[in-house]
C-alpha positions as CSV (number, residue, x, y, z in Angstrom):
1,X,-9.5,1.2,20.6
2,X,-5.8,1.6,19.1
3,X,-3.6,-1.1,19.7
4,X,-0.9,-2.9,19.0
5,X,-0.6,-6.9,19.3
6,X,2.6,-8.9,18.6
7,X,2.5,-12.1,18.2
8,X,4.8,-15.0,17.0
9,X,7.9,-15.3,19.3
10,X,8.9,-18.6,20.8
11,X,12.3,-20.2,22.2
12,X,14.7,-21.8,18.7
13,X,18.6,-22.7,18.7
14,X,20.7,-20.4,17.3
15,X,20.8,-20.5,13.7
16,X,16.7,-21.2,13.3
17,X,14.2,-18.7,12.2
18,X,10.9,-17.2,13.4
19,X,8.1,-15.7,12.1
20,X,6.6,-12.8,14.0
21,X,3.0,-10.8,13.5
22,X,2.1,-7.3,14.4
23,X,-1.6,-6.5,13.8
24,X,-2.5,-2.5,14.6
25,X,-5.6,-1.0,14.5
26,X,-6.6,2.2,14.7
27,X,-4.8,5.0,12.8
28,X,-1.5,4.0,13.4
29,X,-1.0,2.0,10.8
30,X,-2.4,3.3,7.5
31,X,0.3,5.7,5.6
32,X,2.2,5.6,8.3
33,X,6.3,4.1,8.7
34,X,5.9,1.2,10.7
35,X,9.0,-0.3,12.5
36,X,9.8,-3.4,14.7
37,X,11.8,-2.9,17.6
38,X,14.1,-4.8,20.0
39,X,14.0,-4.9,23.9
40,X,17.1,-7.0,25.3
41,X,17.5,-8.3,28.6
42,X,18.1,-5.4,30.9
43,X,18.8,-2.8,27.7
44,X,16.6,-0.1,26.5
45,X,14.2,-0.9,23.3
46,X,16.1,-0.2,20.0
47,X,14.6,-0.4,16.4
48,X,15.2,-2.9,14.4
49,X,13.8,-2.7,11.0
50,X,11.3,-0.2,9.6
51,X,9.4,-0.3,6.6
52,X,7.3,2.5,4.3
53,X,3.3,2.8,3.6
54,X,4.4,1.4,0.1
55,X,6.8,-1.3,1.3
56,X,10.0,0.1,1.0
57,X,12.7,-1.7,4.1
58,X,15.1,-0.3,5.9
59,X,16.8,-2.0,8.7
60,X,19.5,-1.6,11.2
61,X,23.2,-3.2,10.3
62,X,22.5,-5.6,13.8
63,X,19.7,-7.3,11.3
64,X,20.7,-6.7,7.9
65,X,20.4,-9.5,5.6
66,X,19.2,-12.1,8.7
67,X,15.9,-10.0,9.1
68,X,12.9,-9.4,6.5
69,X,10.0,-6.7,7.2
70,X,7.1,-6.5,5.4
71,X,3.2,-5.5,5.6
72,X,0.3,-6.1,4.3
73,X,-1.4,-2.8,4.2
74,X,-5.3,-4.5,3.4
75,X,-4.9,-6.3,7.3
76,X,-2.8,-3.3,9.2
77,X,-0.4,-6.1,9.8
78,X,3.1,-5.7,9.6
79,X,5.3,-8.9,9.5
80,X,9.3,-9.8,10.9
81,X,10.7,-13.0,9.1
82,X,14.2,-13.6,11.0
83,X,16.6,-16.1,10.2
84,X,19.8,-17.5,11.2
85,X,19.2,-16.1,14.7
86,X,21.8,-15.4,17.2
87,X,21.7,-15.6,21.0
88,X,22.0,-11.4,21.3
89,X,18.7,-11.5,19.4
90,X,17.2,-12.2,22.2
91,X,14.8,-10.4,24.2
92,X,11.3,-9.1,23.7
93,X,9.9,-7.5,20.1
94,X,7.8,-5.0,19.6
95,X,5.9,-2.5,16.7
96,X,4.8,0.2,16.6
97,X,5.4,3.3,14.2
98,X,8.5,4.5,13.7
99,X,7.6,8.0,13.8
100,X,4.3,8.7,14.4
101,X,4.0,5.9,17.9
102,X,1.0,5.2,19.8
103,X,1.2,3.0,23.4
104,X,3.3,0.3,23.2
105,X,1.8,-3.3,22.9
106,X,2.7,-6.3,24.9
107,X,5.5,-7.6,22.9
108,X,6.4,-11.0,21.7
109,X,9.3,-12.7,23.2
110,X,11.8,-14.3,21.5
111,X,14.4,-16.2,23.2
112,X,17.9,-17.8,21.0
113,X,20.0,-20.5,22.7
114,X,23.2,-21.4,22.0
């Protein structure tokens, strides 16, 4: 079955840092772009940060510099290391490729107070 499964979210004051997981299975994953995405309250889901089959990030200027994505390629895992977190960060993440997509997962949510 391909999936997707996010995990690692949690509530943290701005400033703090989180760690968040994103194990795929199926085909999705191997030699394929694999991004993390961004689903604010009551806004449309909105990448965030993708990375390459060979590890190569990119990320959006909203996360640039706060937000590391990596992957490890031998557990189809791709990870989201975010720091100094700020209330608009807020909202539900999610992975998936960023080209080649399959159904979206469940998401982990992530909520930043002030």
């Amino acid at each position: 079955q391909v999936q997707l499964v996010e995990s690692g979210g949690g509530l943290v004051q701005a400033g703090g840092s989180l760690n968040l997981s994103c194990v795929a299975s199926g085909s999705v994953f191997s030699g394929n772009t694999m991004a993390w995405y961004h689903q604010g309250p009551g806004n449309r889901r909105e990448y965030v940060a993708r990375i390459t089959p060979n590890g190569a990030p990119i990320y959006a200027d909203s996360v640039d510099g706060r937000f590391t994505i990596s992957r490890d390629n031998a557990k189809n895992t791709v990870y989201l290391q975010m720091t100094n977190l700020k209330p608009e960060d807020t909202g539900a993440y999610y992975c998936n490729g960023f080209v080649r997509r399959i159904s979206w997962g469940r998401g982990t949510q992530v909520t930043v107070s002030s």
